[in-house]
C-alpha positions, 0 to 999 in steps of 0.5 A: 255947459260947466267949464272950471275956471280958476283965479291965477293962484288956482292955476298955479295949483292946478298945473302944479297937480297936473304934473304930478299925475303926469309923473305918477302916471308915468312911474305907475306904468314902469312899476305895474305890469297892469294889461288892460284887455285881459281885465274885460272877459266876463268882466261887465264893461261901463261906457261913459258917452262924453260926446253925447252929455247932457243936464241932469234936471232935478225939477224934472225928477222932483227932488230939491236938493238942500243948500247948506252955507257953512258958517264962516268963523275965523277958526272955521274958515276952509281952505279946500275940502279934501273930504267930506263925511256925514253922521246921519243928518246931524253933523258935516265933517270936513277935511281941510287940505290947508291944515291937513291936522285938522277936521271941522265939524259943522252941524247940518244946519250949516252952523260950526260945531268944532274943530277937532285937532289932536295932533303932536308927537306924544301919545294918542297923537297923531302926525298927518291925517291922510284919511278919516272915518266918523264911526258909530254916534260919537268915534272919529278915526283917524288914518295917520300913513306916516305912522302906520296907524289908526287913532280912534277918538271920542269927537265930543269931548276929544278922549282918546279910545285907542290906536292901532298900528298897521303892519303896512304903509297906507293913505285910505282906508275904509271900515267894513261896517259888519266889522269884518276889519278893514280895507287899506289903499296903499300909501303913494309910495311903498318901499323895500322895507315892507314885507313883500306880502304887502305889495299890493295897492288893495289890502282887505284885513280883519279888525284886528288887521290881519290880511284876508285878501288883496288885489292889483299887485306892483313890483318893486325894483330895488332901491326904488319906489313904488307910486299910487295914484292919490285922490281925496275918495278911493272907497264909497260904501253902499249896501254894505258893499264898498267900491274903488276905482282903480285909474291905472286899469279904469276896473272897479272892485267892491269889497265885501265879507266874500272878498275883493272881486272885479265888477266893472271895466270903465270903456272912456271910449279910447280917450288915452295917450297911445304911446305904442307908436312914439320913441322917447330918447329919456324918461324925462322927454316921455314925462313931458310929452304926458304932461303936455297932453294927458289934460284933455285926453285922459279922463281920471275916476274921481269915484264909483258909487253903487245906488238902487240901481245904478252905478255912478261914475264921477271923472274930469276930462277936458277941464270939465267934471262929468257924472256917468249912470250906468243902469244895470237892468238896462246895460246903459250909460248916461253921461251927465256935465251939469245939474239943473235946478231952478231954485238955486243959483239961477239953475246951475249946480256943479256936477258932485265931488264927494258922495257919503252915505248915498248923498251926492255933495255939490260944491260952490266953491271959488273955482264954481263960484267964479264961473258963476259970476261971470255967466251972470253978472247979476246973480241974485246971490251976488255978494255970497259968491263974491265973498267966496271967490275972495276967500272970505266966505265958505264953500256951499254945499248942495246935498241930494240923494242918488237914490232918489234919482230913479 
């Protein structure tokens, strides 16, 4: 079974995260008047069974998936991917959560291509890139929260084409590909100077950013701020249906050009922190008591993904990455907590992090590299995983298709 483990620099970073969403959760559940059982109804329910988890076999299914080693330059060393986009079967684009000004392009092949930076304060700039998409054979759009605005680029020559403004804060964001226009999550923080229109974490607008729907509202007091809950993947698209998980609710939405509806309700079997029956003196002492016990005891949707006939699951619980597949024909969950192949190294593959245009992107990076190493000493790939966990090689990336997994 796969367990995270993680140098001290990592550790640091991970307790670090884990305050946060202790803190966000918290201020999440003062902010949102969110009541669980009134989403389940005619509402299908989704129930990811982590006691009974098992090893999804590749070579059982017959798919080999593709290895990539991403070039290691000195303008294209990663320090942790925050996102990872494809153009067909051509280029990788990768967002780098050490520059969050920058994204590297790599060719499929796992050779650097470019790095692509227009950031700065002028004109056609941007300040931040919260989130990106890669559009059509050579667009690069880029989502700059701060600014309320979208910036469209040519990525081979760095042209600037346009830049839309947004009339509201937002951190993610995905493009309807029948060019309906947009769907928007709300930035980590909201505040009283948007129009109260806008209070809502789901916004669905047209391309010419006119609201045409939303979904899950919040409440604003004032002089305070509203938070969302961050992650790299809110949105993934699938047969022209995009989905998002909301973690406050465990619901999934898909969006499309009939609107925001309510699919799913994810069950994790009673695995949350009943606070029903406990007194707090403060917020503060509440904060810390989720702090001490939210770890092991709150699975969080990392991202829901729609196959042939599945719907996918990604959540951490316990330390530990899982994979649930729902079968819709079957009304049937299996829960996965490591991929099996026997070509790579030695059979063991982390459980996917991202997943773009229906192909699931395992990571060896230095948290996965680290595990490996220390389960088998001599692992055939020994020196490429040792330069990994001392930071001087880049992640590998494992592509296989979900929808080859029937």
């Amino acid at each position: 079974m796969y367990r995270i483990t993680k140098p001290l620099n990592r550790k640091i970073k991970a307790v670090k995260k884990l305050f946060l969403y202790s803190f966000i959760i918290l201020i999440t559940s003062f902010c949102q008047k969110n009541d669980k059982p009134k989403l389940y109804g005619t509402v299908k329910k989704i129930e990811p069974n982590i006691e009974h988890s098992n090893a999804l076999n590749l070579n059982k299914l017959n798919i080999k998936p593709t290895l990539i080693e991403l070039e290691t330059l000195n303008n294209s060393l990663i320090g942790e991917i925050k996102a990872v986009k494809f153009l067909r079967s051509e280029k990788i684009f990768i967002a780098d959560t050490r520059d969050e000004l920058r994204i590297l392009i790599f060719k499929f092949d796992g050779s650097f291509y470019k790095e692509f930076n227009m950031s700065g304060r002028g004109p056609g700039e941007y300040s931040k890139i919260d989130d990106f998409q890669v559009r059509g054979d050579s667009v690069l759009q880029i989502l700059d929260g701060r600014l309320k605005t979208i910036y469209s680029y040519n990525f081979f020559n760095n042209n600037f084409i346009e830049s839309k403004e947004i009339p509201f804060y937002a951190y993610k964001f995905e493009y309807i590909e029948d060019e309906l226009g947009f769907i928007f999550y709300k930035n980590e923080k909201a505040n009283n100077f948007e129009n109260e229109n806008n209070f809502y974490d789901l916004i669905l607008t047209d391309k010419n950013l006119r609201t045409l729907d939303s979904k899950i509202p919040f409440y604003l007091v004032k002089g305070k701020s509203h938070f969302s809950i961050s992650r790299n993947q809110v949105f993934s698209e699938s047969n022209g249906v995009i989905y998002y998980s909301d973690m406050n609710t465990d619901s999934i939405y898909s969006i499309s050009n009939s609107g925001i509806t309510t699919s799913y309700h994810i069950d994790y079997g009673g695995k949350k922190i009943d606070l029903s029956s406990i007194t707090f003196s403060s917020a503060i002492e509440k904060m810390r008591y989720l702090y001490e016990n939210s770890e092991d005891k709150i699975p969080m949707t990392l991202y829901v993904f729609s196959s042939k006939n599945k719907i996918w699951i990604s959540f951490p619980f316990n330390n530990q990455l899982y994979l649930s597949a729902y079968d819709i024909a079957e009304d049937s969950t299996i829960t996965y907590d490591k991929i099996e192949h026997s070509s790579f190294l030695d059979g063991s593959l982390p459980v996917p992090k991202f997943i773009d245009g229906g192909l699931f992107v395992s990571i060896i990076d230095e948290n996965f590299a680290d595990h490996l190493l220390k389960a088998n000493t001599e692992l055939k790939e020994k020196n490429k995983i040792t330069s990994i966990i001392n930071g001087n090689s880049n992640p590998i990336l494992i592509l296989f298709n979900a929808n080859d997994i029937k």
